[in-house]
C-alpha positions in Angstrom: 0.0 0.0 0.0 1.3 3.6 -0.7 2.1 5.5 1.4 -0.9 8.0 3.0 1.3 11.1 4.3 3.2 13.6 1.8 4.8 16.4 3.2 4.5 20.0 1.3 7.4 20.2 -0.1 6.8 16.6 -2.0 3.4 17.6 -3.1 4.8 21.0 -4.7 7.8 19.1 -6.3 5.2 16.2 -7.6 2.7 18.8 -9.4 5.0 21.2 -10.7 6.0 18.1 -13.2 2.7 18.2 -14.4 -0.2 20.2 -16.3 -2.0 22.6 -16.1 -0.1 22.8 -12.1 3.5 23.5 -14.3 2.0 26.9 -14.9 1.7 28.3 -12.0 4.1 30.6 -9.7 6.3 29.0 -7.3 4.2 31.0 -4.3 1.3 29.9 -6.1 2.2 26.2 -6.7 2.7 26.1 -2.9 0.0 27.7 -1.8 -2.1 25.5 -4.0 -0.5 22.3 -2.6 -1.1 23.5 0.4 -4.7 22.2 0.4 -4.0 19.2 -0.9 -5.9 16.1 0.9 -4.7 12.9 0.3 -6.8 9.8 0.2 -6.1 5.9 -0.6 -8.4 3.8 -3.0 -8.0 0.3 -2.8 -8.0 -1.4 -6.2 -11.7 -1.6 -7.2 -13.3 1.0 -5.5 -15.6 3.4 -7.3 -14.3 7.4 -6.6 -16.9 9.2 -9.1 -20.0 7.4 -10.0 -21.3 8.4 -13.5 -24.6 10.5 -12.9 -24.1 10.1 -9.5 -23.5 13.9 -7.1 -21.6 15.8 -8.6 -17.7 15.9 -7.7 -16.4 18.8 -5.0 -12.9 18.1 -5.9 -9.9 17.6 -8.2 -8.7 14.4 -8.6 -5.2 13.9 -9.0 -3.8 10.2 -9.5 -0.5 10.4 -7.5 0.4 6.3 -7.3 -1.2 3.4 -8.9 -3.9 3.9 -11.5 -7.4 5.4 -12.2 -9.8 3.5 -14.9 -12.6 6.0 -16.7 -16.0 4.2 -17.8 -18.8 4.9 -19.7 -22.0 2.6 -18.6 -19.1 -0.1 -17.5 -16.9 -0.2 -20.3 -13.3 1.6 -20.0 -12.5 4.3 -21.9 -9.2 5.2 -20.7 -7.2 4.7 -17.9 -5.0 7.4 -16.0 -1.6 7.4 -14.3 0.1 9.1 -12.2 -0.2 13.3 -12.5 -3.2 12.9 -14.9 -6.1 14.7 -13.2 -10.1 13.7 -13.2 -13.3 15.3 -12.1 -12.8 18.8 -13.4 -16.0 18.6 -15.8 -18.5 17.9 -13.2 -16.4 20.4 -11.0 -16.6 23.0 -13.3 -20.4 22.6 -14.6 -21.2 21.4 -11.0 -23.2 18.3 -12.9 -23.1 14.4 -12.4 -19.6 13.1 -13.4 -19.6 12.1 -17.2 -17.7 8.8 -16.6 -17.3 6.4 -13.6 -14.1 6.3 -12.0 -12.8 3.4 -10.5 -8.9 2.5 -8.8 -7.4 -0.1 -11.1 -5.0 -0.9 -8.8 -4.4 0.5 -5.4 -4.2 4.0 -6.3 -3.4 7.2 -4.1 -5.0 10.4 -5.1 -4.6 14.4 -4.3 -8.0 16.2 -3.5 -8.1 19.6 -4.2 -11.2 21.4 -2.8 -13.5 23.1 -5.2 -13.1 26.6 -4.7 -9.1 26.6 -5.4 -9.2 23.9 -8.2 -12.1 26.4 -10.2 -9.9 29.0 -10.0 -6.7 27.2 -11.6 -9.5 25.7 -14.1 -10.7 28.8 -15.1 -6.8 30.2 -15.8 -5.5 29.6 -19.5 -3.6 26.8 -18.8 -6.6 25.5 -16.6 -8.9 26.0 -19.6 -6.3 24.3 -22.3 -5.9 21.1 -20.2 -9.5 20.6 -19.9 -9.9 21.0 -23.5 -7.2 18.6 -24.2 -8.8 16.0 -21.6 -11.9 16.4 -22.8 -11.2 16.0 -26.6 -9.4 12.9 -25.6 -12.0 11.4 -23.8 -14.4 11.6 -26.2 -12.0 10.3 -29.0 -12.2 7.3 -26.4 -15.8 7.5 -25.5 -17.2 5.3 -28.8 -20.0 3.4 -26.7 -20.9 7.2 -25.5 -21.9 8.6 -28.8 -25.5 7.5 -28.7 -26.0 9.4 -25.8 -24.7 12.8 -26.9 -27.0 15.3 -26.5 -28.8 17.1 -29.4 -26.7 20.4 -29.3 -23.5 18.0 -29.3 -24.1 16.7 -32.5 -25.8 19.8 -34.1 -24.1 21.3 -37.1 -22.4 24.3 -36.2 -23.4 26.3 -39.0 -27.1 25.0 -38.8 -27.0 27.6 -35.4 -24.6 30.5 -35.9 -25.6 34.0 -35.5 -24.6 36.5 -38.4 -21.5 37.7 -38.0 -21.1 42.0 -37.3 -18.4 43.2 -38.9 -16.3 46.0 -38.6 -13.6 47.2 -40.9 -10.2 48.0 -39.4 -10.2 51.5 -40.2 -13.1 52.6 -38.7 -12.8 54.2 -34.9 -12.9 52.1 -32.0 -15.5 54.5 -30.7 -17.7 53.6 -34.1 -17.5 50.0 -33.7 -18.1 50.1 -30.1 -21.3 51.9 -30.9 -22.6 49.4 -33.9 -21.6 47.0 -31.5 -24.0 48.2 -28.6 -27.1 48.7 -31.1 -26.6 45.6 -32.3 -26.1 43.6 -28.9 -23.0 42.4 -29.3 -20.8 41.0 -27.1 -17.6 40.3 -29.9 -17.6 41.7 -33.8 -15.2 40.1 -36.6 -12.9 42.4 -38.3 -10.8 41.2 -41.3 -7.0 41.7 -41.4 -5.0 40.4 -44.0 -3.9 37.5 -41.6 -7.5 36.2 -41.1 -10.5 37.0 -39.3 -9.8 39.0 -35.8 -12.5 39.5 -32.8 -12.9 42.6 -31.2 -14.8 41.9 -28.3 -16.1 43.7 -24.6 -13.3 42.4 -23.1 -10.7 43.7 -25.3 -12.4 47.5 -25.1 -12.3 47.4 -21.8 -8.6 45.9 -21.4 -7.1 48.5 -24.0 -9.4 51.6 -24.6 -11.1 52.1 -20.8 -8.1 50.6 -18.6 -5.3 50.7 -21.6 -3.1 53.1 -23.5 -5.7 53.1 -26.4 -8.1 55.6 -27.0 -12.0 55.9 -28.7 -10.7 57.9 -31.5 -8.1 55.4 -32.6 -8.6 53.1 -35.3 -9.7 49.3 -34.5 -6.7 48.1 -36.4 -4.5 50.1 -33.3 -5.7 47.4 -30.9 -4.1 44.6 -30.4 -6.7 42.2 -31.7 -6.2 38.2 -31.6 -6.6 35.6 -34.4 -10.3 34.2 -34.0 -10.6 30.6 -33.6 -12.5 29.0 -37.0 -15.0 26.3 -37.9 -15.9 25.0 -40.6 -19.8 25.0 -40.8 -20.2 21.5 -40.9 -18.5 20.6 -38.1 -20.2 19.7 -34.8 -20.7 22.0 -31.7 -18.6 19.6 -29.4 -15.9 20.4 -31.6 -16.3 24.0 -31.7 -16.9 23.8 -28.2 -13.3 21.7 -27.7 -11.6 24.3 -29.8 -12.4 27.4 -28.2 -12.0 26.1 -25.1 -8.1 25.6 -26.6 -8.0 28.9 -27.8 -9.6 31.1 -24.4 -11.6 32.6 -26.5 -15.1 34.4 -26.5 -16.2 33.2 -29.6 -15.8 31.3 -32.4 -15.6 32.2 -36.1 -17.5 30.0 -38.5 -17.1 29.8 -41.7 -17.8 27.7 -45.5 -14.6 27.7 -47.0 -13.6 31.0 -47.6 -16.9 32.6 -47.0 -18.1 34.0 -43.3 -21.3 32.6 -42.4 -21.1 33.7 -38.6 -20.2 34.1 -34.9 -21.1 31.4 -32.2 -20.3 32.7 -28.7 -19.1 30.7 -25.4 -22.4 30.4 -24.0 -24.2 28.7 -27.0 -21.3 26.5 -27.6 -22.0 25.2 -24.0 -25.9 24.5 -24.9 -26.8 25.7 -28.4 -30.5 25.3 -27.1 -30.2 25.8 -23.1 -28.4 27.6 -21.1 -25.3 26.0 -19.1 -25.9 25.9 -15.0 -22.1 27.4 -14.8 -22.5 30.5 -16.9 -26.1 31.1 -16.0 -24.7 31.4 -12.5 -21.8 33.3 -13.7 -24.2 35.7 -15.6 -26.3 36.1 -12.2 -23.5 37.1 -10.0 -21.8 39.4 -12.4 -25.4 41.5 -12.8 -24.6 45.2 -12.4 -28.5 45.5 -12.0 -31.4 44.0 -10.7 -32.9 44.2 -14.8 -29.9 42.2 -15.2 -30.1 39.3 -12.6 -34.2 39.6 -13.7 -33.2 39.3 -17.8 -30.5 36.0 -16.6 -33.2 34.2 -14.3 -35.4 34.3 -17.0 -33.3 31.6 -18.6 -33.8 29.3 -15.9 -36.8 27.2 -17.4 -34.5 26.8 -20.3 -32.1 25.8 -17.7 -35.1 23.0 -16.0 -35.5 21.4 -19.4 -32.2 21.0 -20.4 -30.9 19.0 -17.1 -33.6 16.7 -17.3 -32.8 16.3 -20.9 -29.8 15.2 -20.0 -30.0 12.8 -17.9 -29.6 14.2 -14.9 -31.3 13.2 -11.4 -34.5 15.6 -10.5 -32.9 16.0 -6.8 -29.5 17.3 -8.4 -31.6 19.3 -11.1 -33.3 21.3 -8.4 -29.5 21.2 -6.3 -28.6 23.3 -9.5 -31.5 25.7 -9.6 -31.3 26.4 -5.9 -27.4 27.4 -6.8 -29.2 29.7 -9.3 -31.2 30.7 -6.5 -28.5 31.4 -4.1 -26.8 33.4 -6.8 -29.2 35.3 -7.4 -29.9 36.4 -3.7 -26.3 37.1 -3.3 -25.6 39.4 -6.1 -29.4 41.3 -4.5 -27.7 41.7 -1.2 -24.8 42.9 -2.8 -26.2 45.5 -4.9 -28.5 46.5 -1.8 -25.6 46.9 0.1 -23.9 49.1 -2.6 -27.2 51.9 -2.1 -27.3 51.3 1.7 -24.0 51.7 2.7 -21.8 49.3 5.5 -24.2 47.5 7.6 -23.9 48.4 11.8 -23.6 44.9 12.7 -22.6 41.4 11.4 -25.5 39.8 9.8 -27.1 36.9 7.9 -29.6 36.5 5.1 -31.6 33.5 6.5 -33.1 31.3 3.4 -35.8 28.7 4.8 -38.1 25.9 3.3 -37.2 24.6 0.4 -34.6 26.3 -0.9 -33.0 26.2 2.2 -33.3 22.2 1.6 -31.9 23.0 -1.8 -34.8 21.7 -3.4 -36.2 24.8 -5.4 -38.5 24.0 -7.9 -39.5 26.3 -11.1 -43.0 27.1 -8.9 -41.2 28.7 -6.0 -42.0 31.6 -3.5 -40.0 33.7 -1.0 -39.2 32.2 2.2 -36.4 33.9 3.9 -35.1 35.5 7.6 -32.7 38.3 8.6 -30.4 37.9 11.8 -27.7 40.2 12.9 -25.4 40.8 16.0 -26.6 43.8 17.9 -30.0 45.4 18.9 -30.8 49.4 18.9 -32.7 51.5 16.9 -30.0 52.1 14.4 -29.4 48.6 13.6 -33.2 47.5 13.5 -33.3 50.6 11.2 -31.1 49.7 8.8 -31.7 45.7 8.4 -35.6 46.5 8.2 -34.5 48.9 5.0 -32.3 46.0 4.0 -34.9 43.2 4.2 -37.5 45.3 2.4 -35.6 46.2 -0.7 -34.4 42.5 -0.7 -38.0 41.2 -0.4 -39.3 43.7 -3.7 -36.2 43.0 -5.6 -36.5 39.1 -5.2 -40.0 39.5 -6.5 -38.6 41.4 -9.2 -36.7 39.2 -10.8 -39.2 36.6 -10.6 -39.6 34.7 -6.8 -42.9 35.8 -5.6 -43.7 36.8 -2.3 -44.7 34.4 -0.1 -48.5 34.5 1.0 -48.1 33.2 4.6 -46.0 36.5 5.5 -42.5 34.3 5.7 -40.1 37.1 4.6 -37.3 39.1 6.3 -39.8 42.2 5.5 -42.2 41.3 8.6 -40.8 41.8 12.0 -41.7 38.4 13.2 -38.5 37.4 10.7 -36.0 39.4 11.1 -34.4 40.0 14.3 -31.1 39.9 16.8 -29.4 36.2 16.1 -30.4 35.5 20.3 -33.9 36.5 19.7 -34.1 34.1 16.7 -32.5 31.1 19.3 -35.2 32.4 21.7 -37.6 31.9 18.9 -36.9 29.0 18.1 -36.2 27.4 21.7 -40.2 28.3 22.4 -41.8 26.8 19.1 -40.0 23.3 21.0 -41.5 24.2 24.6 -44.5 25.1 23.7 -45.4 22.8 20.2 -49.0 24.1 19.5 -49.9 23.3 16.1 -49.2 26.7 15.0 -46.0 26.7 15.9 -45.7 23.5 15.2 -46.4 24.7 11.5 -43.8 27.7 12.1 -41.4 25.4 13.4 -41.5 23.3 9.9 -40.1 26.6 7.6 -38.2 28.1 10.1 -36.2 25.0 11.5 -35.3 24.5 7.7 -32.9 27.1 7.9 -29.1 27.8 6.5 -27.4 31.1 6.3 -24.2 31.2 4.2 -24.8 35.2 2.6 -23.4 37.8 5.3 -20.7 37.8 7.4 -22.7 36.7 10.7 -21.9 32.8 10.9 -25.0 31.2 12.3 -24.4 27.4 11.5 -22.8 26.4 15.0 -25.9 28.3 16.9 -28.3 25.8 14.2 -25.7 22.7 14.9 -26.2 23.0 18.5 -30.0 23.4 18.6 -30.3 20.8 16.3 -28.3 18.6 18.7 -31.0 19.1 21.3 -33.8 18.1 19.7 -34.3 14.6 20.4 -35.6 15.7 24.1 -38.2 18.1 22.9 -40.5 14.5 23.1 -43.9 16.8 22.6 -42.7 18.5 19.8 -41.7 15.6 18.2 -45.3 13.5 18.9 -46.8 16.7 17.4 -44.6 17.0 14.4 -45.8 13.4 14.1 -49.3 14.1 13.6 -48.5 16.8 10.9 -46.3 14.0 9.1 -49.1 11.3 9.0 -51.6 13.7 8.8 -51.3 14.5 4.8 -52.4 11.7 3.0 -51.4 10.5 -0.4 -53.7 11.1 -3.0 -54.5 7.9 -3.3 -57.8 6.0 -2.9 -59.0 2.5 -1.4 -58.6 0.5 -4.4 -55.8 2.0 -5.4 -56.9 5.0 -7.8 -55.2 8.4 -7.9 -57.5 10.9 -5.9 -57.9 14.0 -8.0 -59.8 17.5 -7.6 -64.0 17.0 -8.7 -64.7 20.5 -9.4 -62.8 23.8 -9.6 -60.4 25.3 -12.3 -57.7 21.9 -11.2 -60.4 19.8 -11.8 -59.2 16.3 -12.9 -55.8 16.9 -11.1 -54.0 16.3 -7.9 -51.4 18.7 -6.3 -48.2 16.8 -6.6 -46.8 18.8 -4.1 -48.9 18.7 -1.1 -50.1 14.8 -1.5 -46.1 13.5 -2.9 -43.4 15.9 -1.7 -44.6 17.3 1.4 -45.3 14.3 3.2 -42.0 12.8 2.1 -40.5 16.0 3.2 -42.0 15.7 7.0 -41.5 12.2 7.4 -37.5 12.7 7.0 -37.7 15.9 9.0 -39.8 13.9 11.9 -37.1 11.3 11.7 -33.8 13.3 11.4 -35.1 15.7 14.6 -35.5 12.5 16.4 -32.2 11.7 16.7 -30.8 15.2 16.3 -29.7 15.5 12.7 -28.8 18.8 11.4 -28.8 17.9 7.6 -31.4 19.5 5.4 -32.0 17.8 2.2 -34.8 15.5 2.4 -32.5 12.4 0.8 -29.6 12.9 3.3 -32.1 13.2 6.1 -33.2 9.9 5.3 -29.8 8.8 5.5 -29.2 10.2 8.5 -32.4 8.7 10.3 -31.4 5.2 9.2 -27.8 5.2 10.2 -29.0 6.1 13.5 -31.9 3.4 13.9 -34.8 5.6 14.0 -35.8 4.4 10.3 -35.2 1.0 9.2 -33.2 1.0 6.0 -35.8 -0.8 3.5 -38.1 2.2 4.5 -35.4 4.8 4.0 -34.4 3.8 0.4 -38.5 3.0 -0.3 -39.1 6.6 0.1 -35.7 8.0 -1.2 -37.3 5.9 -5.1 -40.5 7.9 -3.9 -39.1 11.1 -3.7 -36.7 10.8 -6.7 -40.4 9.8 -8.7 -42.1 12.7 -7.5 -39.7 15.7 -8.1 -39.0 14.4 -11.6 -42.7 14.2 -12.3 -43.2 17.3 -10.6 -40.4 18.9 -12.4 -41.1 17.8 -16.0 -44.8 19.2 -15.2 -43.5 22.7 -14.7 -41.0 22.9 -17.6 -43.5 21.4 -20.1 -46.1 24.4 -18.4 -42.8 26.9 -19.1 -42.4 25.8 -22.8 -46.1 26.6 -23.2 -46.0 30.1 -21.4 -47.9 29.0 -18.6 -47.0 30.3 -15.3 -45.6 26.6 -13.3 -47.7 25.6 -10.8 -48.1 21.8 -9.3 -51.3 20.5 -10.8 -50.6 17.7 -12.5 -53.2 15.1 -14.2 -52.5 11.3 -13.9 -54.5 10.9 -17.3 -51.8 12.7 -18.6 -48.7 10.3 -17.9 -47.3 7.7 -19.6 -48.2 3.9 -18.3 -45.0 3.6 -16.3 -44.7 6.9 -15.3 -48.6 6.4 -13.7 -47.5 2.7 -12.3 -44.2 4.0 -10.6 -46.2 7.8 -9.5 -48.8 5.1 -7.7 -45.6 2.9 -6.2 -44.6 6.4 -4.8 -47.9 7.3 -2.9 -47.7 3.5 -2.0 -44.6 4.1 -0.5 -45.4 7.0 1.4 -48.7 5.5 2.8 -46.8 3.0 4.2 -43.7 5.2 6.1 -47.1 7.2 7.4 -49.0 3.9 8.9 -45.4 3.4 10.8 -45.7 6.6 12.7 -49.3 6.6 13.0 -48.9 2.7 14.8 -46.2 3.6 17.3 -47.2 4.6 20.5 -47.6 8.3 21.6 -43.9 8.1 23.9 -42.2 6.5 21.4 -42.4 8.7 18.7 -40.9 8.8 16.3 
């Protein structure tokens, strides 16, 4: 067995032999070594599953061996200083390819946050390009999987090409630029075609030595990468990648036939979760993080397209979410001036379970670290323009009043703990019901660090025993919509006649059993799957019932999902109404397996006596 320990300097000498870590600074190499974890795969084991979470590190294969495989077969194997994981890293989607020790293999981990920002580096971005166009040269038995905009002609898609001659003033083509909406115009040099693009205006006329009046051909302008219009989008998408460039050039022989930019290349039909989070938290308006969000049905339809599991589709458009919220605060800040006191934007319910659907409403808290006029003065400015700017760009207000805008959510961090401490005392239904959105709770935007106040409440919950036998009632108290002899329950009259809310009667009581269970034995995780988890590794759920209604909840947000993207694609406001009659045969059989499922978790609560719940 290798061995487990490295010190520094070995770690720094080991990836300085190898791309893209060669690149970097000696300070920087070090300091990126630094955070280096180092872990031991016996031969066999699985590291990355394909489709399964997606990765939160860089893999580096320091000793032994590291086998790629697509649906079981290999694909390629890696050796030592070859690195894996970056494409799920980087898009934060299921891994591609399973990877698996072929021998007994030890591996660097480099956490997220520090291996994006070498990715994202020109060196970063040519080494992922290479990978990646050499594992698909190797992926044969992947090719009937590619998705549509993969395998889309190129030319079939591009957008006609602006041009501007190189004579003209930078100030000109700027403007023609700007009423066109242009991000990037071709100019012809005698070399080739050229890009002028935002980036280079801003690098050499705003912050450079250049100025508006100067001709375009003054700039220093780079050779555009070129396609050929009847090559595929994966290629184009490989190539640019290659040559760190905005946009690609594409053209029928000698002939321009137009400009594809990075983010279609990444989707030419949907956008990409990374750059639509990227586009959300670079807004220099609220118009702008409004016009970006509106790409998030796009953004629904293409994940499931792909493949990808509903519970990590909604992961992603919580991220979106989280964004979105952040870049809010950020601009709210910018009008407001430096908050009085540390403080923490509280995001509760569902998205705090990072399971945000595309029918989703504001359910959010404020805390901070001191009390006095001043302070309540300022956060209660804060939360309102937060609460009418979220509505803005597109999360609706919620109608039960759950919004850092009302007093009776937003307050001093010890009068939330106070809060919370008496909704476990004194567990009457109503705060019973209070106790179910605001115990679902993370912080993570402002400086105020709230998690070991939640980690230590949570800790304590197992004593509150008449909370918990009260929370028990809610949790068996919404039934499946599902009748005696086994027929889906739907609404008889009404504008949802013929349906059945998919929401209240599949996901909700999911969502309380694994809350009922994870409280019991004093869990602090939050999504509904890992709650599960939790629950049966501690014996208060038997496994069998844990994994029955982990399959029921997978069913229902897929269903529930697929409903609200095909509403989006008709222009219908989402909602989650969805008709049985509507459903394919299997999809029916497993929806009905689902309620079955549930039924069955809820008879176990309902059966145990009163002290021992749950």
């Amino acid at each position: 067995m290798p061995p487990a320990h490295e010190t520094l300097a070995e770690i720094t000498a080991f990836l300085a032999e190898h791309p893209p870590f060669a690149a970097l600074g000696a300070d920087e190499l070090a300091s990126f070594a630094a955070t280096a974890e180092i872990e031991f795969f016996p031969a066999g084991t699985e590291i990355l599953s394909q489709g399964g979470p997606p990765t939160e590190h860089l893999y580096v294969v320091r000793r032994g061996s590291v086998e790629l495989l697509d649906e079981g077969e290999p694909i390629d194997v890696l050796e030592e200083g070859e690195s894996f994981g970056h494409s799920s890293l980087l898009a934060d989607l299921p891994p591609s390819f399973t990877a698996r020790a072929r021998e007994d293999s030890l591996c660097y981990l480099f956490p997220a946050e520090q291996a994006r920002a070498l990715l994202s580096r020109g060196e970063g971005v040519r080494y992922v390009a290479a990978t990646l166009r050499s594992r698909l040269a190797h992926a044969t038995a992947r090719a009937h999987r590619v998705t549509a905009w993969a395998t889309a002609h190129v030319g079939t898609r591009a957008s006609p090409a602006l041009e501007c001659a190189p004579d003209i003033p930078i100030r000109e083509a700027a403007e023609r630029m700007t009423a066109a909406g242009r991000s990037v115009a071709v100019v012809r040099t005698p070399a080739g075609f050229a890009l002028l693009s935002d980036r280079t205006l801003r690098e050499q006329v705003l912050a450079g030595t250049r100025t508006p009046d100067d001709p375009v051909a003054s700039l220093d302008l780079s050779p555009a990468p070129t396609i050929a219009s009847d090559r595929l989008a994966l290629e184009a998408l490989v190539d640019m990648l290659e040559a760190d460039a905005e946009a690609i050039v594409v053209t029928d022989g000698d002939e321009l036939v137009g400009v594809v930019d990075e983010g279609a290349l990444l989707d030419l039909d949907a956008p990409s979760p990374f750059l639509l989070r990227g586009r959300v938290g670079t807004a220099r308006s609220v118009d702008d993080v409004a016009a970006a969000l509106r790409d998030v049905p796009r953004l629904a339809a293409r994940l499931l397209d792909a493949s990808v599991q509903a519970i990590d589709a909604l992961d992603v458009l919580t991220a979106v979410s989280d964004a979105a919220t952040r870049r809010l605060s950020e601009l709210a800040l910018a009008d407001l001036g430096r908050p009085p006191a540390p403080w923490a934007w509280l995001t509760l319910g569902s998205a705090a379970r990072r399971e945000q659907t595309l029918a989703t409403d504001q359910d959010t808290g404020l805390a901070f670290a001191a009390e006095g006029e001043e302070v309540e003065r300022y956060f209660e400015r804060l939360a309102e323009r937060m609460t009418a700017w979220l509505a803005r760009v597109g999360y609706a207000e919620c109608r039960a009043g759950v919004m850092a805008r009302n007093p009776g959510w937003r307050m001093p961090l010890d009068d939330w703990l106070r809060l919370y401490e008496s909704w476990l005392r004194f567990p009457t239904p109503h705060n019973v019901r209070l106790a179910m959105i605001g115990l679902d709770v993370r912080g993570g935007i402002g400086p105020l660090d709230v998690e070991p106040e939640l980690e230590r409440l949570f800790a304590e919950l197992p004593r509150f025993s008449d909370f918990l036998e009260e929370l028990a009632r809610v949790a068996v108290s919404e039934r499946p919509p599902l009748g005696f002899l086994g027929a889906f329950v739907v609404e008889r009259s009404g504008r949802h006649v013929g349906t059945l809310d998919i929401k209240a009667g599949g996901v909700l009581p999911i969502v309380n059993l694994a809350r009922l269970h994870a409280f019991s034995v004093g869990s602090s995780a939050l999504r509904t799957t890992e709650r599960l988890r939790a629950a049966a590794a501690r014996g208060a759920l038997s496994t069998e019932t844990a994994a029955e209604l982990e399959d029921a909840f997978a069913t229902v947000c897929r269903l529930r999902l697929e409903h609200q993207v095909a509403q989006a694609e008709r222009g219908e406001i989402p909602d989650n109404q969805l008709d049985p009659r509507e459903l394919p045969p299997l999809a029916r059989r497993r929806l009905k397996e689902a309620f079955q499922a549930i039924a069955r978790a809820q008879a176990a609560v309902s059966a145990r006596p009163a002290t021992r719940i749950p």
